[in-house]
C-alpha positions as CSV (number, residue, x, y, z in Angstrom):
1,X,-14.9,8.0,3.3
2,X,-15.5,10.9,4.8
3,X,-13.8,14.2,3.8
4,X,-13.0,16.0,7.5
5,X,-9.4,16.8,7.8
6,X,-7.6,14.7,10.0
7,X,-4.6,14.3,11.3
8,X,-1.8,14.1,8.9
9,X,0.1,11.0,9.7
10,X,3.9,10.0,8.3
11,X,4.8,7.7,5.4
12,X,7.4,5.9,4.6
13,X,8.4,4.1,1.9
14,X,10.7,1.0,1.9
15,X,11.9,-0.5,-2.0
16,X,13.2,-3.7,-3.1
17,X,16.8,-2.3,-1.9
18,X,16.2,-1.4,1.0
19,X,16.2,2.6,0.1
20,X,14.2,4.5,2.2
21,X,12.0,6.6,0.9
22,X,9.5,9.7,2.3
23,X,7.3,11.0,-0.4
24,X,6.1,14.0,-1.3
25,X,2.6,14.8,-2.5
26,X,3.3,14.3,-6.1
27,X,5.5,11.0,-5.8
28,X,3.9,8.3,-7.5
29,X,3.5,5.6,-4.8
30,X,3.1,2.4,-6.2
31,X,5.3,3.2,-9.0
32,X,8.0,4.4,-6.7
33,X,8.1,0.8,-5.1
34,X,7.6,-0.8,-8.6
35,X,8.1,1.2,-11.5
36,X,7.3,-1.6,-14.1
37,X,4.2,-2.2,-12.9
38,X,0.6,-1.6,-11.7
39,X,1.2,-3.0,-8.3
40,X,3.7,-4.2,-5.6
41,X,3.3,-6.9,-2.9
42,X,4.0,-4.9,0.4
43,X,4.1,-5.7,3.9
44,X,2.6,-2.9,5.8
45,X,2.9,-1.3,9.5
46,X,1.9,1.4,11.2
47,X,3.2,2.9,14.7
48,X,3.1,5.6,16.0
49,X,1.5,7.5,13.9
50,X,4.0,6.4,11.1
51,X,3.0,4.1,8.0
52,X,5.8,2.2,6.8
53,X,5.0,0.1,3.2
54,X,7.6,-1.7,2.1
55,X,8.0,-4.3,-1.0
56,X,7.6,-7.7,-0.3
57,X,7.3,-9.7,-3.4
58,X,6.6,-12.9,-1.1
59,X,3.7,-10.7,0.5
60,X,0.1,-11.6,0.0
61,X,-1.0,-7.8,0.2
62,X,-1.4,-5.8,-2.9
63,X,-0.7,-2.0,-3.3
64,X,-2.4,-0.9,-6.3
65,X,-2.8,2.0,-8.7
66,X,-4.8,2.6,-11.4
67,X,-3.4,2.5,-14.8
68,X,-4.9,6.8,-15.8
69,X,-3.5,7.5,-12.4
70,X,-2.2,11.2,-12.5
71,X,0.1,11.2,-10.2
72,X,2.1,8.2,-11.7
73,X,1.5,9.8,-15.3
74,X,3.2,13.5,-14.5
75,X,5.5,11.8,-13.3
76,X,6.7,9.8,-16.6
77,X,6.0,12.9,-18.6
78,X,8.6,14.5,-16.1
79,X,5.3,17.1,-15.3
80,X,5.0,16.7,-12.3
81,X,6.3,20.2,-11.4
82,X,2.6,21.5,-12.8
83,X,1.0,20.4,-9.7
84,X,0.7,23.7,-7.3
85,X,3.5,23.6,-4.8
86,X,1.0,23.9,-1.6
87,X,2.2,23.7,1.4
88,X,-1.1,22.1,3.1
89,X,-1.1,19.0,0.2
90,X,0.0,16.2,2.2
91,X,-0.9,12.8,1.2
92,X,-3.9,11.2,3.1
93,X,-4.3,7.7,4.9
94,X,-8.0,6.0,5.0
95,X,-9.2,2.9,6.2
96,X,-12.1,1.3,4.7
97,X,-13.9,-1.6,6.1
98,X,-15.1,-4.8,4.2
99,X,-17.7,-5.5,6.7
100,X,-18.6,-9.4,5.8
101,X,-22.0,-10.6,8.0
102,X,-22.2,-14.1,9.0
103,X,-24.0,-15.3,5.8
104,X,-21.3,-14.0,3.6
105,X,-22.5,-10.8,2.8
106,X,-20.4,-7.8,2.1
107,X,-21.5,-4.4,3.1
108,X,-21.5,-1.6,0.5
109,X,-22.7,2.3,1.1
110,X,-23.6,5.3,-1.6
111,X,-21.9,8.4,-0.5
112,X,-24.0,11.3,-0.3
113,X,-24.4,13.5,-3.3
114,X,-23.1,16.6,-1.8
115,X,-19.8,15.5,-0.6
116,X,-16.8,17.1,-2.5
117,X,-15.1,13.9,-3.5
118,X,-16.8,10.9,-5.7
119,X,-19.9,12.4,-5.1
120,X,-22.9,9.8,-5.4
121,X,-20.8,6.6,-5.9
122,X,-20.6,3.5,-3.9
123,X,-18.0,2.2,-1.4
124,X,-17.4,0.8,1.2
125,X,-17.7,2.4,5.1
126,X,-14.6,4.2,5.7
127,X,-12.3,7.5,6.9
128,X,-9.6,8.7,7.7
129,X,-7.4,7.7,10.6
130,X,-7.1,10.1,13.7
131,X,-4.2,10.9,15.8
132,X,-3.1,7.6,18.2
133,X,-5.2,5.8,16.8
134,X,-4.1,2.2,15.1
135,X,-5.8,1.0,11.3
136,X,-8.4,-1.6,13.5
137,X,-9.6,1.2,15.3
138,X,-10.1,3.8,12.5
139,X,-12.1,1.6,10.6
140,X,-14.3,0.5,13.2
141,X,-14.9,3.9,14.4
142,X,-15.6,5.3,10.9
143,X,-18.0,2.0,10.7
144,X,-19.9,3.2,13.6
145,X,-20.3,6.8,12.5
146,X,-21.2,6.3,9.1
147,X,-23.9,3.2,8.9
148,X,-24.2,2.6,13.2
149,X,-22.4,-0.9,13.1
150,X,-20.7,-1.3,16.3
151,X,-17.8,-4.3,15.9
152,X,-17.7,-6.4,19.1
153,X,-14.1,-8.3,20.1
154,X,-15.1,-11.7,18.2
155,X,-15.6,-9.8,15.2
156,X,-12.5,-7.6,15.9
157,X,-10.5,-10.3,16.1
158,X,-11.0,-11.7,12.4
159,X,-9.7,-8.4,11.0
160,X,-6.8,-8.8,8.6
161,X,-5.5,-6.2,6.0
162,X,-6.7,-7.0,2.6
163,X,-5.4,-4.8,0.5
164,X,-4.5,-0.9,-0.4
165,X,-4.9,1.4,-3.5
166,X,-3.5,4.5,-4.2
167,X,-6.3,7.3,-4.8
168,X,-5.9,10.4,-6.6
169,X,-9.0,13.0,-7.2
170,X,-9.6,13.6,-9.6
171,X,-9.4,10.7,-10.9
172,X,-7.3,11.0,-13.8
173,X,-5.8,14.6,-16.2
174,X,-8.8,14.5,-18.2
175,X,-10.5,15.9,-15.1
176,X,-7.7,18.2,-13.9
177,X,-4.7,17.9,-11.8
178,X,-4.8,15.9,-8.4
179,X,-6.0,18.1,-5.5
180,X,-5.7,14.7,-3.4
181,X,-3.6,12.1,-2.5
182,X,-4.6,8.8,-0.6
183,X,-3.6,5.3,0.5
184,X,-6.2,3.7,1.3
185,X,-5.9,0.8,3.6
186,X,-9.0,-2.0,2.9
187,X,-10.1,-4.1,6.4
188,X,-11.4,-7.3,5.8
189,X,-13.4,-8.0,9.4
190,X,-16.1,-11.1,9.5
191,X,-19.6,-10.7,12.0
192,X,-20.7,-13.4,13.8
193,X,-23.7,-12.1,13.2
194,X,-26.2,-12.7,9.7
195,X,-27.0,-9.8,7.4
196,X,-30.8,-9.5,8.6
197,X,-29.8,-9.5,12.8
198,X,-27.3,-6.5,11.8
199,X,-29.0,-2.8,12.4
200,X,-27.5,-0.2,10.0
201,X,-28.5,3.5,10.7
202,X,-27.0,5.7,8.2
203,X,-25.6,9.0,8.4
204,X,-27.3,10.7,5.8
205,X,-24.9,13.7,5.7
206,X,-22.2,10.8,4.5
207,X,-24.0,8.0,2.8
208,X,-27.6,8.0,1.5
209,X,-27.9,4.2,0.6
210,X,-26.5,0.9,1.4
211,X,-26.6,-2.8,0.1
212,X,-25.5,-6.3,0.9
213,X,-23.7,-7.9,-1.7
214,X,-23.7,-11.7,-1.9
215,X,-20.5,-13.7,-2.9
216,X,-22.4,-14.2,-6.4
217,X,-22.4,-10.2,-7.1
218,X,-18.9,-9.7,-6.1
219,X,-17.7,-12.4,-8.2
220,X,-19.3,-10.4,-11.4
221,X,-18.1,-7.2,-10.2
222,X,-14.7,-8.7,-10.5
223,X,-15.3,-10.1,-13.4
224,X,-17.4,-7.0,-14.7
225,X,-20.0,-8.9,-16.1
226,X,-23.7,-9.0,-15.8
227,X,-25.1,-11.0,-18.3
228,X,-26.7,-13.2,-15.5
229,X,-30.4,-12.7,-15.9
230,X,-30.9,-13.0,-11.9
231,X,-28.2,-9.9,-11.5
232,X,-29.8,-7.6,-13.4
233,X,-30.6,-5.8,-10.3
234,X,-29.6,-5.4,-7.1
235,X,-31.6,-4.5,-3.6
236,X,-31.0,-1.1,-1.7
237,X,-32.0,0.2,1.0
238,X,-32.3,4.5,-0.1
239,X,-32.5,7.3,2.6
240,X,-36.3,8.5,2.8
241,X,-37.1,6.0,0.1
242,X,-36.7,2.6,1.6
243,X,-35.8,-0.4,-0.2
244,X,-35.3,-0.2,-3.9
245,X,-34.2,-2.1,-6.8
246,X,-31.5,-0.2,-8.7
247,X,-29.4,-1.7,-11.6
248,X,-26.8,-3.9,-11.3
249,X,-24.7,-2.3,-14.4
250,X,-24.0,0.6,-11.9
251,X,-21.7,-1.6,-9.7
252,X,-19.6,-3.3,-13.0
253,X,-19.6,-0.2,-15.5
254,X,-15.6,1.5,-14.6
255,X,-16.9,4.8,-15.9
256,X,-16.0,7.6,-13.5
257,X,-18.4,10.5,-15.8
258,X,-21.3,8.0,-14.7
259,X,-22.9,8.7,-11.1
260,X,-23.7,6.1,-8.6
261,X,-20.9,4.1,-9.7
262,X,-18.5,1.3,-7.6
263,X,-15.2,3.5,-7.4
264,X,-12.4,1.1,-9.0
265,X,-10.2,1.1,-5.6
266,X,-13.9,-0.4,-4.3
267,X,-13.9,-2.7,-7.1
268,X,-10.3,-3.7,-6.6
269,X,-10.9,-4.2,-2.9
270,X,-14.1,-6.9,-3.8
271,X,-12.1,-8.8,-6.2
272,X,-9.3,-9.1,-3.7
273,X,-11.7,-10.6,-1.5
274,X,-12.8,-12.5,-3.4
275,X,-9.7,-14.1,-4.6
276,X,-8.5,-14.4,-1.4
277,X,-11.0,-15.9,0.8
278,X,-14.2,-17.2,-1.5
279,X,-12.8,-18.2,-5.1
280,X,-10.3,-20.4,-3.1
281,X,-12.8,-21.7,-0.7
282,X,-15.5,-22.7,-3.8
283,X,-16.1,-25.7,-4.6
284,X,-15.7,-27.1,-8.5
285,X,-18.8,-28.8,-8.6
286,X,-19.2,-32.5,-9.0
287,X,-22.4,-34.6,-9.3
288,X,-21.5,-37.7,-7.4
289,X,-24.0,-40.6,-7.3
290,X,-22.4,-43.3,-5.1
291,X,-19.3,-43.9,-3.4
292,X,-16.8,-45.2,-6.1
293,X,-17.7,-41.4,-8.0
294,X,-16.6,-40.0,-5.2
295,X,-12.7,-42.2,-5.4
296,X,-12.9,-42.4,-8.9
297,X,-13.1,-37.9,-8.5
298,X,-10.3,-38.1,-5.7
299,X,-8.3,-40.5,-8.4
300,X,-8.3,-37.8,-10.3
301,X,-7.6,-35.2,-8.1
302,X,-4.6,-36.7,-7.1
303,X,-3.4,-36.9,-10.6
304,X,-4.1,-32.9,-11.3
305,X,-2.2,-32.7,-7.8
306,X,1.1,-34.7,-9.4
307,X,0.8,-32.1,-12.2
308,X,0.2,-29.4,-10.8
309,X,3.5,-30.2,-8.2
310,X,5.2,-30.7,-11.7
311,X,4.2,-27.5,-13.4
312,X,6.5,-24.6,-12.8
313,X,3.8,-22.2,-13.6
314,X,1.7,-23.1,-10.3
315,X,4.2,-23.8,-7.1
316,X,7.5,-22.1,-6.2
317,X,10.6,-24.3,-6.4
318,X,10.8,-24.8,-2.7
319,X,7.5,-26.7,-3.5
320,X,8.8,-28.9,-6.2
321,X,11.5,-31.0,-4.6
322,X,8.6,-33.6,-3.8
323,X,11.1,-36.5,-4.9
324,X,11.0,-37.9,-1.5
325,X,7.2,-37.5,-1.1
326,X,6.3,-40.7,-3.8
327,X,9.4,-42.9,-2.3
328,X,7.9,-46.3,-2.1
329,X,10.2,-46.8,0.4
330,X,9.1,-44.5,3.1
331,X,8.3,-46.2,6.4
332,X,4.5,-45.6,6.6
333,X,4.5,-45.8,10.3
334,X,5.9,-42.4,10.3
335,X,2.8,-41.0,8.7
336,X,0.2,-43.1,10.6
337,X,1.0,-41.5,13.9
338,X,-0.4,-38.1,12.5
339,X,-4.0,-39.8,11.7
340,X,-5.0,-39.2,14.9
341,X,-6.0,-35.4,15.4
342,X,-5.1,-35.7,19.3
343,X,-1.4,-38.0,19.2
344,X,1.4,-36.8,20.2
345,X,3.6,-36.0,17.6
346,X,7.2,-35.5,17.6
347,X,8.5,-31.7,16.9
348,X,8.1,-31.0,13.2
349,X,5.6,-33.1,11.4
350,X,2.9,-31.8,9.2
351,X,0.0,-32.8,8.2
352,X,-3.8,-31.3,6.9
353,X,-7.3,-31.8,8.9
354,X,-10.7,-31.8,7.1
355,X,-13.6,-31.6,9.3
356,X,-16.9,-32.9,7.9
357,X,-20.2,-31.9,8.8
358,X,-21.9,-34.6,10.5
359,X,-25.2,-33.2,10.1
360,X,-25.8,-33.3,7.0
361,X,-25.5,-37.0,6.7
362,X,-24.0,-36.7,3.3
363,X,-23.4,-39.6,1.5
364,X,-19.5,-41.7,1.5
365,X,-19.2,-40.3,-2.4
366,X,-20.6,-36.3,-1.4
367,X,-18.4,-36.7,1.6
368,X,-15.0,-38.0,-0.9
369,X,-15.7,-35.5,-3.3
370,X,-16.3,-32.7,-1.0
371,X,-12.7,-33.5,1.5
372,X,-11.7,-34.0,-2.1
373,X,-12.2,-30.1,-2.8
374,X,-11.0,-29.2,0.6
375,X,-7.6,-30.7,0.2
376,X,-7.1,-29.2,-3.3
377,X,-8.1,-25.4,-1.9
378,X,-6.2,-25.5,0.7
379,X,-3.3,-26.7,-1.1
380,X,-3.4,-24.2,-3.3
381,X,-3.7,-21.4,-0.5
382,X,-0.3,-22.6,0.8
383,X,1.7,-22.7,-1.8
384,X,1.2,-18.7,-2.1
385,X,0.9,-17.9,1.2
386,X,3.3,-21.2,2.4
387,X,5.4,-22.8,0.5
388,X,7.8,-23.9,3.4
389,X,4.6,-25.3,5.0
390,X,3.9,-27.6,1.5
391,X,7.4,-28.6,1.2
392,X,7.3,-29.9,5.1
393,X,4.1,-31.8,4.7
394,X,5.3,-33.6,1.8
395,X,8.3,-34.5,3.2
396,X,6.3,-36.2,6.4
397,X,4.0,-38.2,3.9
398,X,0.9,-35.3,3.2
399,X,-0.8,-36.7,6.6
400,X,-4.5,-36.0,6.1
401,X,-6.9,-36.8,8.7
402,X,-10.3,-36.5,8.3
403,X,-12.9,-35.7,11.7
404,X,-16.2,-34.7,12.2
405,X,-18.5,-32.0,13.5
406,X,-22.0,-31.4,14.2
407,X,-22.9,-28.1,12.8
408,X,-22.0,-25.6,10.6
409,X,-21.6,-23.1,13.5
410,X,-18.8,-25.7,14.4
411,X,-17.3,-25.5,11.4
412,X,-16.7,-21.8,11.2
413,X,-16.1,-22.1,14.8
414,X,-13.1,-24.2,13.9
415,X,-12.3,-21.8,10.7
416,X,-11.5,-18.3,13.1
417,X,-9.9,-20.9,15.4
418,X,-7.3,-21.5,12.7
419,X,-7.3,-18.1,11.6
420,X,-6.0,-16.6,14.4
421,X,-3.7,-18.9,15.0
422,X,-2.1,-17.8,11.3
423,X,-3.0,-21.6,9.7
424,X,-4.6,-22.0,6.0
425,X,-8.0,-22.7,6.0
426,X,-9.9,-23.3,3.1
427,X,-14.4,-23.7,3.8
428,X,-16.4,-25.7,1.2
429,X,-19.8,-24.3,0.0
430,X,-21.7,-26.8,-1.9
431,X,-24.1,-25.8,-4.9
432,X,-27.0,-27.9,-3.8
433,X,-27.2,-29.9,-6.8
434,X,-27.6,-32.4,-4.9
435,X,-28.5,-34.2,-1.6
436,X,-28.1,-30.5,0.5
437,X,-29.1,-27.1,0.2
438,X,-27.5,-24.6,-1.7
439,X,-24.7,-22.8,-0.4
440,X,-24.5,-25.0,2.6
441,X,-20.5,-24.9,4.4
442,X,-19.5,-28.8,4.2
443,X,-15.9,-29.2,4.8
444,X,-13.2,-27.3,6.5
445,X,-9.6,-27.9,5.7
446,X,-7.2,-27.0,7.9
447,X,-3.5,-26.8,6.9
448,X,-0.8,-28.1,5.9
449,X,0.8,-27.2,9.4
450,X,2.8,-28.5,12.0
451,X,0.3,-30.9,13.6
452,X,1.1,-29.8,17.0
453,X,-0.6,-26.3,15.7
454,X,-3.5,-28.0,14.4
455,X,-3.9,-30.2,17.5
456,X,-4.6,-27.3,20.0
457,X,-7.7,-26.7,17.4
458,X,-8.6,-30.1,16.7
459,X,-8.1,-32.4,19.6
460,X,-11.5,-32.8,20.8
461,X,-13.3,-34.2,17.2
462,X,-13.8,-37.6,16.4
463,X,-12.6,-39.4,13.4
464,X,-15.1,-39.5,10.7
């Protein structure tokens, strides 16, 4: 992020009740929304020039703050008065950019050691926004200036707000009081192009390194662990030193006194992608020799499906009044006419669509065990993101109908497809253990949704 002063923009604050809210430099964001806790769900907007955050507790979006943060802790020490009265403190708004390449890497930038703010640590590409401008277009902009990346209107489209983290430096009162205030506002945006075919031309007077981090480092960063022998280091490419390998630790050590660190809102950002988009999309590995493995796994599926609908830990209780879903008596007919990804179905049915790689030629148990996985990650998508939508499909049967494509450029084809049209989606990896190569996509759920949604998406494949 860069640290040119830009144009100040207005926030507003919406709580539980309703109360509007316009903070001052020293209000304590988050905790103003939430006092109780760390974080609020928020549903955010911003026009004309205004950013509006208001609580959502239904809302997917986290806004975060760190537990030292200063601003938060004056305030519960009723200090806050010590902070200098300035008139030019106004709290900031950034956007930073989780740029993700095509091959599921995420890109990740070392600020240069001169800059006056987290000198030498790592982030990702970022700024603040500029006057008319909307959040999409700050971030891309700030992409462009600091590592070259121009974002064409495919990629564009696949942005989404991931999350945002309330910023103070310095960091916490050991350091001194807060001379800045941010929200920063994390862009999740996919390329359609691999990691290797993208240029990146740093500005040095911003960032003086950069890295791609695979899906297999950001899960350690959010778990902060690297005992894993093959993550002991992790490839760089350094200004006027070229590619280097510098130590993993760097990126999963919270330890602000400690240069060249990840900054936690960074680290918060990774793990939120993470959660959001991979760790639901994984797969739970199965070694499946023949066909009845591959029943005998969905047998069991199913059965950790009846508990898990039973469990009032996992699903809302919209989600539990399935009653109607296990009546033996249910006319089948009503289900069958959804089996068919291009019928005509009659306003308000449901149902969920797993397209399987053709290509692969994977085997009847890979292919159970895999749709198997699908149907349980996109499942469990839903019932935080849609619980209406679960509650629907159970009530029309849980239609599931299972099609076919012939590459994985199809597949992820199909996945922004269903993205943009606001459906789950939920992309299988496999580990390669066996029959296929690691990491290869497999299956795409789509769904639960009304199958007339799905249809527009889906129409054109053949059942499997």
């Amino acid at each position: 992020m860069t640290d040119n002063k830009r144009f100040q923009s207005r926030i507003l604050l919406i709580d539980k009740n309703g109360d509007r809210i316009y903070p001052e430099f020293i209000t304590p964001l988050v905790h103003q929304l939430k006092p109780t806790s760390e974080y609020a769900n928020v549903d955010i907007c911003f026009e004309n020039n205004q950013l509006t955050i208001q609580r959502n507790d239904q809302s997917i979006v986290l806004f975060r703050r760190p537990s030292y943060c200063p601003f938060t802790n004056l305030h519960l020490q009723n200090n806050s008065s010590n902070i200098p009265n300035n008139p030019s403190n106004s709290i900031a708004i950034g956007v930073v950019v989780l740029f993700e390449s095509h091959d599921h890497r995420v890109l990740i930038t070392r600020r240069a050691s001169h800059m006056r703010t987290y000198p030498s640590c790592w982030v990702c590409p970022g700024g603040g926004i500029e006057q008319d401008e909307t959040i999409e277009q700050a971030g891309i902009r700030e992409l462009f200036e600091e590592v070259g990346i121009e974002v064409n209107k495919n990629e564009l489209e696949t942005s989404k707000i991931l999350a945002l983290w309330e910023s103070a430096f310095p960091v916490d009162l050991n350091h001194g009081l807060p001379r800045r205030h941010h929200i920063v506002i994390y862009l999740h945006v996919e390329s359609s192009r691999a990691s290797d075919e993208i240029s990146v031309k740093t500005d040095p007077s911003e960032v003086d390194a950069y890295a791609w981090l695979s899906y297999e480092q950001i899960e350690n960063i959010y778990k902060r662990t690297d005992s894993l022998e093959n993550l002991c280091l992790f490839k760089a490419y350094v200004h006027l030193t070229g590619i280097c390998d510098l130590p993993f630790d760097l990126l999963t050590t919270a330890d602000y006194n400690q240069k060249e660190n990840l900054t936690n809102g960074t680290r918060f950002a990774l793990g939120q992608l993470y959660i959001q988009n991979f760790f639901m999309d994984q797969v739970v590995w199965l070694s499946e020799k023949n066909f009845v493995a591959g029943l005998v796994a969905g047998f069991f599926g199913g059965l950790a499906l009846g508990w898990l609908f039973s469990s009032s830990l996992f699903v809302s209780n919209k989600v539990k009044a399935v009653s109607n879903a296990f009546d033996s008596t249910k006319d089948d007919r009503d289900d069958e006419r959804s089996f068919e990804p291009g019928c005509s179905d009659t306003e308000g049915e449901y149902k969920m669509v797993l397209v399987v790689r053709n290509d692969l030629k994977m085997g009847k148990g890979k292919v159970a065990a895999q749709c198997s996985h699908a149907t349980l990650g996109c499942f469990q998508k839903a019932c935080e993101q849609k619980p209406d939508s679960v509650d629907t499909w159970f009530t029309c049967g849980q239609a599931k109908v299972v099609c076919k494509c012939e590459s994985a450029d199809d597949l992820e084809q199909l996945r922004l497809q269903a993205k943009r049209k606001g459906l789950t989606t939920c992309l299988i990896r496999d580990a390669g253990r066996t029959q296929i190569e690691p990491g290869s996509k497999t299956v795409l759920g789509i769904g639960p949704a009304p199958s007339r949604l799905i249809n527009e998406i889906t129409r054109h494949l053949k059942l499997y």
